[in-house]
N, C-alpha and C positions, 0 to 999 in steps of 0.2 A: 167766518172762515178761520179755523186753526191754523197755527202754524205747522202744520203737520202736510198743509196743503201745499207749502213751498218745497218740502224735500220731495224732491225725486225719488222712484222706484229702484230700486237697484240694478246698477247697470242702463238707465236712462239718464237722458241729457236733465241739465236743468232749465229751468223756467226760460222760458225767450225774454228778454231783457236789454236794456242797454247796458254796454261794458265801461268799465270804468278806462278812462285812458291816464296812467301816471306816463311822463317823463324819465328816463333812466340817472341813474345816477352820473354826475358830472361832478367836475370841479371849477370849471366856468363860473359860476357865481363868488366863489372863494378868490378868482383872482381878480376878478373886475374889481371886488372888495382891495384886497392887496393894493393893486394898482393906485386906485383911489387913494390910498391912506400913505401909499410909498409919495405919490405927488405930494399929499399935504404935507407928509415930513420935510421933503425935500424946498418947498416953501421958504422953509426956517434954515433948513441946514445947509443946501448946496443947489445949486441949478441942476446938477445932473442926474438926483434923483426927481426931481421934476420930470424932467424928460423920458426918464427911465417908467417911471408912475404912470407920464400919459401913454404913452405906447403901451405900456401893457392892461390900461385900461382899452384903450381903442382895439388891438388884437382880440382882448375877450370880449368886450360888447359887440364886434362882430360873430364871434364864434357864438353868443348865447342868441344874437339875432338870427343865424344862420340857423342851427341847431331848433330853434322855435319851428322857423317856417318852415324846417323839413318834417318836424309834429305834426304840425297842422296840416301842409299838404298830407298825410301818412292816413287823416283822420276820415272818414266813412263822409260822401258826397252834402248827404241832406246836414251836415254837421259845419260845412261851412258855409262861411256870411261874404 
């Protein structure tokens, strides 16, 4: 079989397939990081980047937790476990 067999006709659908699913772009992972490293600062420097760090960790691993399970609810039946 050529590859000649996957391009479609002109003006025809392509091949039935499964579709890739990506995630949209976010910055949820960028702050949970932040948060993260704002606490460890705060370790050394002051209690109230600590605090500052864990909330804003806890806010984003909620939103990256939430954000997932609405992917995956979104995703086609036989795709979920």
């Amino acid at each position: 079989m050529s590859s000649q067999d996957d391009i479609p006709a002109a003006g025809g659908a392509p091949p039935a397939g499964e579709g890739i699913h990506l995630p949209g772009p976010t910055l949820v992972p960028f702050m949970t990081a932040f948060g993260v490293s704002l606490a460890l600062v705060g370790v050394v420097m002051n209690l109230l980047l600590v605090v500052v760090g864990v909330v804003i960790t806890v806010w984003a691993s909620a939103r990256w937790i939430a954000d997932t399970r609405r992917d995956i609810a979104e995703l086609p039946a036989e795709h979920r476990h």
